[in-house]
C-alpha positions in Angstrom: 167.6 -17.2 -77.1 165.3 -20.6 -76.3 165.7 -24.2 -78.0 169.4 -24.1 -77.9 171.4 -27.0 -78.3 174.8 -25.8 -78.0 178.1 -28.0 -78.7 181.7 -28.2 -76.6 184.4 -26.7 -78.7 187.7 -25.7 -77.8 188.0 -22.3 -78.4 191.2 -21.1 -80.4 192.5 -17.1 -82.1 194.6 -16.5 -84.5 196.7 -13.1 -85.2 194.9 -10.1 -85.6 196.6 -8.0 -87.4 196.5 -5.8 -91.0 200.0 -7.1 -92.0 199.0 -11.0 -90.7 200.3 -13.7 -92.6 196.8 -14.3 -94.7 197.3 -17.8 -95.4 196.7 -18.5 -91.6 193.0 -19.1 -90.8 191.5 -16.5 -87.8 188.9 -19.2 -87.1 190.9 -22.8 -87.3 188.5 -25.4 -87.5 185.8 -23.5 -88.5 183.8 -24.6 -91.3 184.2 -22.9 -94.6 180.7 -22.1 -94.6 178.6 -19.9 -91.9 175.0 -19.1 -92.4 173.7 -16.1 -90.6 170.6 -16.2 -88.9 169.1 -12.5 -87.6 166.3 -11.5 -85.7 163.4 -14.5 -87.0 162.7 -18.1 -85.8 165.4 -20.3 -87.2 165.8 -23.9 -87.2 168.6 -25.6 -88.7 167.8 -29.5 -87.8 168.6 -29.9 -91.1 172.4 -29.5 -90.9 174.5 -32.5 -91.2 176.8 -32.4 -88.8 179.7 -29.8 -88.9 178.9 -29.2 -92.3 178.4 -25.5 -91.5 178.6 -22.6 -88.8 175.8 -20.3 -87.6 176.4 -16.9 -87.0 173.2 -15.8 -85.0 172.1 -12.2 -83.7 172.2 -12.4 -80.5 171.9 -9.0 -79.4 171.0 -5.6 -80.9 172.8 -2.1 -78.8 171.3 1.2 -80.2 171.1 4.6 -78.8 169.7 8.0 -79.6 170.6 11.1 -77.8 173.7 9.6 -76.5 171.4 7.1 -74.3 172.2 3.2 -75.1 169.7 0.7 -75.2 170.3 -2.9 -75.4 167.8 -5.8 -76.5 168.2 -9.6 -76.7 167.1 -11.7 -79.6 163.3 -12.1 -78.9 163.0 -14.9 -81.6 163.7 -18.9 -81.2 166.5 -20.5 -82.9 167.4 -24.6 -82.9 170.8 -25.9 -84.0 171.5 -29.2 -84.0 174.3 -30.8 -80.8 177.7 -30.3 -82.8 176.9 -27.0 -85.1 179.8 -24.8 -84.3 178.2 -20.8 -83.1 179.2 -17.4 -84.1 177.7 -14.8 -81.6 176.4 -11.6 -83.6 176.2 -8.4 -82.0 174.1 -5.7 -84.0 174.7 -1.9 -83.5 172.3 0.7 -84.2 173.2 4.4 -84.7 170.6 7.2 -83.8 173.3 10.0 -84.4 175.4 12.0 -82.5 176.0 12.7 -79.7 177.6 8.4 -79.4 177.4 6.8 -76.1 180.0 6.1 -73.7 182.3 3.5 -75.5 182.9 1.5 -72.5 179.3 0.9 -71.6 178.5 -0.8 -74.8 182.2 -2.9 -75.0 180.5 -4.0 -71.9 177.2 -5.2 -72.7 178.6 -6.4 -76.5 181.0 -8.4 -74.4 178.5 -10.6 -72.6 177.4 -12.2 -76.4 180.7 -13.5 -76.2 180.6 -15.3 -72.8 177.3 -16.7 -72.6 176.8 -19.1 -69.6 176.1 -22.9 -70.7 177.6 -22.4 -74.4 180.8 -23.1 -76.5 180.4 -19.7 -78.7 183.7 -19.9 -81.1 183.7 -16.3 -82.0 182.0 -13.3 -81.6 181.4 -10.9 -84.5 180.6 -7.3 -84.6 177.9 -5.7 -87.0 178.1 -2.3 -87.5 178.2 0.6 -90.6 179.5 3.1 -89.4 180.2 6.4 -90.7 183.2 8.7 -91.1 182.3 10.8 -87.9 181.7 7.2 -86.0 184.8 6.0 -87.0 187.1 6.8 -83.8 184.6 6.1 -81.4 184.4 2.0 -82.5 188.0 1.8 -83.3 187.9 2.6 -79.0 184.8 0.7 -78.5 186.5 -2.4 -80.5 189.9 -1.8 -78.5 187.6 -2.2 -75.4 186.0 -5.0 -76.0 188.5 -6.9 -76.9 190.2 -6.1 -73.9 187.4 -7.3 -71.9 186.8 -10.3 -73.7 188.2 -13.9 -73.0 191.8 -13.8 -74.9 191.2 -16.6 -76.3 188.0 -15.9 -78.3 188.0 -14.3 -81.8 186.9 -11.2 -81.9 185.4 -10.0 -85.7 183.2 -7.7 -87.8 181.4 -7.0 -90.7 183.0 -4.6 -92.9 181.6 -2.2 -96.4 184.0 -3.5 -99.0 185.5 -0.2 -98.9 187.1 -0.8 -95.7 188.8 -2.9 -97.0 189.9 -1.3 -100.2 190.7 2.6 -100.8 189.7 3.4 -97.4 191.8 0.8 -94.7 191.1 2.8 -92.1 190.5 -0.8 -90.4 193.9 -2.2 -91.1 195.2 -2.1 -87.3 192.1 -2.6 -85.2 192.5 -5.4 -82.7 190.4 -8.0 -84.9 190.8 -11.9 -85.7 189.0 -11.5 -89.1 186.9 -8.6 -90.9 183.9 -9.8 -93.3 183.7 -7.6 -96.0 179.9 -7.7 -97.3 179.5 -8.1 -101.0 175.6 -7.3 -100.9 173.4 -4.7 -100.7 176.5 -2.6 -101.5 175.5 1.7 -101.7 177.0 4.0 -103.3 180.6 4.2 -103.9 181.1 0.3 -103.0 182.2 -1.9 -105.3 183.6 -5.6 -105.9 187.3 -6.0 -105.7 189.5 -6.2 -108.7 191.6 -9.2 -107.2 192.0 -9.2 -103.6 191.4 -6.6 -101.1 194.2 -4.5 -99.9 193.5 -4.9 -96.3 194.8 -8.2 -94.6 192.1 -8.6 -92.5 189.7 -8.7 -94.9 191.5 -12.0 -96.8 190.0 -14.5 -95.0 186.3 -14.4 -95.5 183.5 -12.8 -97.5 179.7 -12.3 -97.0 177.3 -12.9 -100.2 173.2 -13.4 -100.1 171.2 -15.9 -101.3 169.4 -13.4 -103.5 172.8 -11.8 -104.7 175.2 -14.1 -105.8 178.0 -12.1 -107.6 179.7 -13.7 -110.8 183.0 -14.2 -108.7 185.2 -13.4 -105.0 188.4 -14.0 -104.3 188.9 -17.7 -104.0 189.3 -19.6 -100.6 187.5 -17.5 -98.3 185.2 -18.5 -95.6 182.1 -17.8 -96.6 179.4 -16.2 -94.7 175.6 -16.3 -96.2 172.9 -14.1 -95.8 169.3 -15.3 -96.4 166.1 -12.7 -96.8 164.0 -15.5 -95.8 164.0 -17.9 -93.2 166.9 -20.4 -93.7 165.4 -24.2 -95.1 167.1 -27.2 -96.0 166.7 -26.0 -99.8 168.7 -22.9 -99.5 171.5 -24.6 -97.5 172.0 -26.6 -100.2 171.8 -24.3 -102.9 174.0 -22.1 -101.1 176.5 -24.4 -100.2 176.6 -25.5 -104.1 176.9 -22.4 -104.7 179.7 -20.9 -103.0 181.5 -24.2 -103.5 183.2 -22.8 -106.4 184.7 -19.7 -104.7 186.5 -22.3 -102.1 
């Protein structure tokens, strides 16, 4: 976490849930388009002003055995004064038996309210499986109980969430980012939009997988395999232009 240059921003949530009107925005006066940045050196000096959002990895939780383990980003990362933030929050499974819900809502929660910064929202990474699926429905209910009610509270989602499965339709969420990349077995793009309302506001795509089309005017979230330059910024945002 060194180098930052973090902006003032008033900090706003929309309705979170499944049956939400979809044409409301869970991140008003958010740019259209976020860039993630994970667990490299990042500088984004090159950014025009408010021309984009950052959605950084701030922390990663994992546990094995039932023991949790929590480490910060290690790497630097420089945004320019004005570049509105998304906190990321990465978990890592090692299995069964899971840890005790409340102890990571906690420590996910301090991403959210980090001293000396104007974060916007904080977003969730996760993929988990079938027999994980109660315990973060609990650990989401938790953390959004602990966090500020006034900061969005999101996560990436398999597109399959947000299709024939839905089993995230009613968690207590601002906005789910389905992930149209890297997609395994049994995931697939939608035909039209996605059934869940949550997932109706935003997609994720990659630099190295653009699909032929998403559903139109979504927020866009990018992901880049290598670290992000002025060159892919621009070639992803004339990219995704088209989807908008």
């Amino acid at each position: 976490m060194k180098r930052f240059v973090l902006c003032a921003a008033a900090l706003l949530m929309a309705s979170c849930h499944g049956t939400r009107d979809t044409r409301s925005d869970p991140l008003p006066g958010f740019p259209r388009l976020v860039l993630w940045a994970w667990e490299r050196p990042e500088d984004f000096s090159f950014l025009p002003p408010q021309s984009a959002g950052v959605a950084f990895l701030v922390r990663t939780i994992s546990w094995s055995k039932g023991e949790m383990s929590s480490r910060p980003r290690l790497q630097p990362l420089h945004v320019p004064a004005g570049t509105p933030l998304i906190t990321v929050v990465r978990l890592e499974s090692g299995g069964e038996p899971l840890p005790d819900a409340a102890a990571v809502a906690l420590e996910a929660a301090k991403a959210g309210q980090m001293e000396g910064s104007e974060i916007r929202a904080l977003q969730v990474d996760f993929d988990a499986k079938r027999s994980e699926r109660e315990w973060y429905r609990g650990m989401l209910a938790r953390l959004r109980e602990t966090l500020p009610s006034n900061l969005p509270l999101t996560i990436t989602a398999l597109a399959s969430w947000c299709e024939s499965d839905g089993w995230i339709a009613n968690l207590p969420l601002s906005d789910a980012v389905p992930m149209l990349f890297r997609m395994g077995s049994g995931e697939r793009f939608p035909q039209g939009d996605f059934r869940v309302g949550l997932c109706r506001s935003s997609v994720g795509l990659s630099t190295d997988e653009i699909p032929p089309a998403v559903p139109r005017g979504r927020r866009i979230f990018v992901f880049n395999p290598r670290p992000w330059s002025e060159t892919a910024y621009r070639w992803a945002r004339e990219n995704v232009r088209k989807w908008q």
